[in-house]
C-alpha positions in Angstrom: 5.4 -0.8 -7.7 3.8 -3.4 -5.6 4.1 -4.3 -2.3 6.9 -7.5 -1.7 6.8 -7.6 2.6 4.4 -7.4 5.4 5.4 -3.6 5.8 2.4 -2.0 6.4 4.2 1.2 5.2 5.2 -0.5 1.6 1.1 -1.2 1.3 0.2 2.2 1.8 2.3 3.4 -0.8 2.3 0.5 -3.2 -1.7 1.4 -2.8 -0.8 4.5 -4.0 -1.8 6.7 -0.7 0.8 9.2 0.6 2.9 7.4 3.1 2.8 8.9 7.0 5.8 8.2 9.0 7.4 10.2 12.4 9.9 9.1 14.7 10.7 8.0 18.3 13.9 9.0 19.9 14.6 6.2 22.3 15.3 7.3 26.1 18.7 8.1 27.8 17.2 5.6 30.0 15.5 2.2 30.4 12.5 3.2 31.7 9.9 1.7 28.5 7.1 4.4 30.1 8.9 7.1 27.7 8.8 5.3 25.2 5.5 3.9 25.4 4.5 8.1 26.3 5.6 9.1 22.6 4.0 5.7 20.8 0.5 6.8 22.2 1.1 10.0 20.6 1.9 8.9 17.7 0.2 5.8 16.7 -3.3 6.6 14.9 -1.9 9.4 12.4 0.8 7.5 10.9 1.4 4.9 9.1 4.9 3.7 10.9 7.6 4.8 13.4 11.2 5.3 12.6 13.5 4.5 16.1 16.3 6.2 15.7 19.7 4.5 16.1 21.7 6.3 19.0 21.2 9.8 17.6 24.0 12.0 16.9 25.8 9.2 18.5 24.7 9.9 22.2 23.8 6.2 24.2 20.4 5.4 24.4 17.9 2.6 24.8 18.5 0.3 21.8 16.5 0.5 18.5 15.9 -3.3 18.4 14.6 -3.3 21.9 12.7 -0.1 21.3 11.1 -1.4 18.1 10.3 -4.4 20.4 8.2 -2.4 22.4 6.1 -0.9 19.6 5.4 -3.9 17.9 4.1 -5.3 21.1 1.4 -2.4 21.0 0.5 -3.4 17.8 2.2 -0.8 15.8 4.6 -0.1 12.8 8.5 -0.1 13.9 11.1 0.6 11.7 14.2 0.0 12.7 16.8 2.9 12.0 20.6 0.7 11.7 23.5 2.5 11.5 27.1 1.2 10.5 29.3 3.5 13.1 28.8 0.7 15.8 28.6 -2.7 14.3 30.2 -4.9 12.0 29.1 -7.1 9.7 28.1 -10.1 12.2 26.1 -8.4 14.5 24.3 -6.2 11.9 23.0 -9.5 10.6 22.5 -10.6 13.7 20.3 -7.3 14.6 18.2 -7.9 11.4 17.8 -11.6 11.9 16.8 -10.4 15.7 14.5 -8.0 14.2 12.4 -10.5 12.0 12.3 -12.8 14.5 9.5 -10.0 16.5 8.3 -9.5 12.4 9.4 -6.0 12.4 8.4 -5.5 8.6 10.8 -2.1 8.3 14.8 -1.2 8.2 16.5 2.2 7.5 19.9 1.8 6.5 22.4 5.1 8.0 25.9 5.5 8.6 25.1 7.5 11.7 26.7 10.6 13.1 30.6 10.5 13.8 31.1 10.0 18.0 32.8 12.8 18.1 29.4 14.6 18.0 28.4 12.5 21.4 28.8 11.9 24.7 31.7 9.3 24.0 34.0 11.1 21.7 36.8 8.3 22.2 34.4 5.9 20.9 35.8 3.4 18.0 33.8 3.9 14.4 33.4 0.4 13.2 32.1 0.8 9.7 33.0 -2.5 8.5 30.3 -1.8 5.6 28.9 1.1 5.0 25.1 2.1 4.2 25.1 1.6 0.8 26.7 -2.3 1.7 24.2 -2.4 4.4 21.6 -1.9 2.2 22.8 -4.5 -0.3 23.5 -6.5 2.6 19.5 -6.8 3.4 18.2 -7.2 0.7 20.4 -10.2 -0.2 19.5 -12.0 3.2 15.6 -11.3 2.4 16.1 -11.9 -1.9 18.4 -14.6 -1.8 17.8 -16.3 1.5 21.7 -16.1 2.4 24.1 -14.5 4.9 27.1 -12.4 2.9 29.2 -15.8 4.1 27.1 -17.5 1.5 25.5 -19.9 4.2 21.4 -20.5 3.8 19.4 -18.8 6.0 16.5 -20.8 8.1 13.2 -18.2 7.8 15.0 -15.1 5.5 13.7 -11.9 7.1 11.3 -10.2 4.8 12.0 -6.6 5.5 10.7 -3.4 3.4 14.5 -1.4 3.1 15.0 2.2 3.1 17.6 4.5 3.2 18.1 8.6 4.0 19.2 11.4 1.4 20.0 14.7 1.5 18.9 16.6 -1.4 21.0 19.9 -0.1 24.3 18.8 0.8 26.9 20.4 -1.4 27.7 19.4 -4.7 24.3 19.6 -5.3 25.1 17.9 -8.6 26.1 14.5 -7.0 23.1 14.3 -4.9 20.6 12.5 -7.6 23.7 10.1 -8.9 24.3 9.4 -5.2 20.3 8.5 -5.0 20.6 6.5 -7.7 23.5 4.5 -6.0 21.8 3.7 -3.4 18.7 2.9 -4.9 20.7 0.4 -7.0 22.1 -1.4 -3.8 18.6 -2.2 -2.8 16.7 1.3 -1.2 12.4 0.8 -1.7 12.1 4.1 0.1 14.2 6.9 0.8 13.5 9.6 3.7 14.8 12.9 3.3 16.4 15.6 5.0 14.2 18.1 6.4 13.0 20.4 3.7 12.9 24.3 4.1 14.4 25.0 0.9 11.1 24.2 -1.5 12.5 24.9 -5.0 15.8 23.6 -4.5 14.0 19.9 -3.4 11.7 20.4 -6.2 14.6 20.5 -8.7 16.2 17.6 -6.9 12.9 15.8 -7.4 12.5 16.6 -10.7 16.0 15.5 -11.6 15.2 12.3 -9.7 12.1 11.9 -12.2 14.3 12.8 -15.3 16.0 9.9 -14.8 13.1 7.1 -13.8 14.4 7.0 -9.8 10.7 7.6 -8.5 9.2 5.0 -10.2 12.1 2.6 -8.4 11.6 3.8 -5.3 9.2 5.4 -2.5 10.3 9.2 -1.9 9.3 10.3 1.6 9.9 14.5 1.9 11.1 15.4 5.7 10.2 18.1 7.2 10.6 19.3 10.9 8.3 22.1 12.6 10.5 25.1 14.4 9.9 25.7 17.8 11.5 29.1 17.7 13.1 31.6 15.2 16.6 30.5 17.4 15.9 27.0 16.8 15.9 28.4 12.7 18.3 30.3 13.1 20.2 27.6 14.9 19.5 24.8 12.2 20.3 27.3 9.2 24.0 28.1 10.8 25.3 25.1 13.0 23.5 22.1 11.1 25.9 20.3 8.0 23.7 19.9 5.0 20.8 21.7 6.2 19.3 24.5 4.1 17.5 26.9 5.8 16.4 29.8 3.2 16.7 33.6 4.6 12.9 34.5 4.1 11.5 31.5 6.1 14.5 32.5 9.2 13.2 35.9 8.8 9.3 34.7 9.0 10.1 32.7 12.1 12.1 35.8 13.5 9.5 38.6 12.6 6.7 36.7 14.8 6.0 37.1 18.1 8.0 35.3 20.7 4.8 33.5 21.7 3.7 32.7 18.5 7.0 31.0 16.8 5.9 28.0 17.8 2.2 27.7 16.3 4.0 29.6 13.1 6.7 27.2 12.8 4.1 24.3 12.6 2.0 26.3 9.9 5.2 26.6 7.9 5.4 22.4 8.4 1.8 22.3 7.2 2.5 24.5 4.3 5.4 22.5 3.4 3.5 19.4 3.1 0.4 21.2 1.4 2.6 22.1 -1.5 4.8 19.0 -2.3 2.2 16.7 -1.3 1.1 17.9 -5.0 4.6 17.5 -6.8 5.2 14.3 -9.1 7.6 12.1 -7.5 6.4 12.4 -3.9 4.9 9.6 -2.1 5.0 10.5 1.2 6.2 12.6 4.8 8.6 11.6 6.9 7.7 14.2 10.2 10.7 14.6 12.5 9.0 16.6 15.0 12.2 16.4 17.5 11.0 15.7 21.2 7.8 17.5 19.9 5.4 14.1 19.0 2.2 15.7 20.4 2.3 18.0 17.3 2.2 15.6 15.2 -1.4 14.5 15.1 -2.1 18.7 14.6 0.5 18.2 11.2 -1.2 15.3 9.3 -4.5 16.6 10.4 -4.0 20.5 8.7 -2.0 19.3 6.2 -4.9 17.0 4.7 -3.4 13.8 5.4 -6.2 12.0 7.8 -7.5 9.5 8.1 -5.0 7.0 7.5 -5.6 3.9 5.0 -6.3 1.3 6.4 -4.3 -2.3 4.8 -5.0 -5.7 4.6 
């Protein structure tokens, strides 16, 4: 595959380097300080920066403006979008608004259902869904047009990705459903968090059987425990995670005061192992209100320095 947009991200891959992306969960506030605090962090061990989209649909600073503020200190947005809270106007209008700062990078979600937030009595919208989002992008960057059929002045050239989950139940729809939304327009897919090592490796493998990781970019998630209750917690309360006994026992069998450190070994054992599997091109590291760990990751795990692109 070779690279078709600015995305920095897309010519890291396309080079054929393992991808390096984290994320930065916007503020509960408008102070940019926060935001700017977890970009510092970030921004020399990875090759972008997902902002996500009001996260398990709880109000926060905006991902456009968020994004803004990245690109401004010169680094790689991309811009989570989720369907729950637009329709189709203004999610053009968002990636029109987004190309317009040359934010090379969009992940296409649904997002979490409100009732999960801090305005349950919020409206879903989901005028399209993320499988129509997706096609929706692609066709204003490919073909130049809105979905009215009007041209569009200076098409936004965006790299588009989109999220699986390789655990959710039926397991057996999970590659078809990759496949699906490869063929509405996904370059790169980020994954759930992986705990569960043989049961991703059989969903890679399946994804190989049938030709999916030469279509696309797959990026393997993981996400470091803090504590054996925070495994514990993510194993039982968490839809469509898979959290394996042995690895809840690990965290619970260590010291109080060690869980962390062990939780990022396990991270860094993760990434050791599939960074070696066919099919993988990179890590998406959702190191959840925990960024300063995740220079200590990529280093351990073998995955500095970062390639540098034209």
């Amino acid at each position: 595959m070779s690279a078709k947009t600015p995305s920095k991200l897309e010519k890291v891959m396309a080079a054929g380097h393992l991808g390096v992306t984290s994320e930065c969960g916007p503020p509960r506030g408008s102070d940019p300080e926060v935001i700017k605090h977890k970009a510092e962090l970030l921004k020399d061990c990875v090759d972008a920066i997902n902002v996500t989209d009001n996260q398990t649909s709880v109000v926060r600073t905006s991902s456009l403006a968020t994004c803004i503020h990245l690109k401004l200190m010169g680094l790689e947005p991309i811009l989570q979008m989720v369907t729950r809270d637009r329709n189709r106007i203004a999610l053009q209008s968002d990636i029109l608004g987004a190309a317009s700062f040359d934010i090379a990078n969009v992940l296409c979600l649904s997002g979490d259902h409100q009732s999960f937030g801090d305005n349950p009595q919020g409206q879903n919208v989901h005028d399209l869904d993320s499988m129509q989002l997706l096609w929706t992008v692609r066709k204003m960057r490919d073909e130049g047009t809105f979905l009215g059929g009007d041209e569009i002045k200076r098409p936004p050239k965006m790299f588009v990705g989109a999220a699986a989950n390789p655990f959710a139940d039926p397991f057996e729809i999970r590659v078809p459903r990759l496949a699906k939304k490869i063929e509405a327009g996904a370059e790169f897919i980020q994954t759930q968090c992986i705990y569960n090592l043989e049961k991703f490796e059989e969903w890679i493998r399946l994804a190989e059987d049938r030709g999916l990781t030469e279509k696309c970019y797959i990026m393997a998630g993981v996400t470091p425990f803090k504590s054996a209750g925070m495994a514990k917690y993510m194993k039982n309360r968490v839809p469509g995670m898979d959290v394996p006994d042995d690895v809840v026992k690990r965290m619970a069998d260590t010291p109080k005061g060690s869980q962390a450190e062990e939780g990022i070994n396990i991270c860094v054992e993760t990434i050791q192992r599939l960074k070696e599997l066919k099919g993988v091109s990179g890590f998406h590291i959702m190191a959840i209100e925990w960024e300063e760990k995740v220079p200590e990751i990529v280093e351990r795990a073998g995955l500095m320095p970062r390639p540098e692109t034209d």
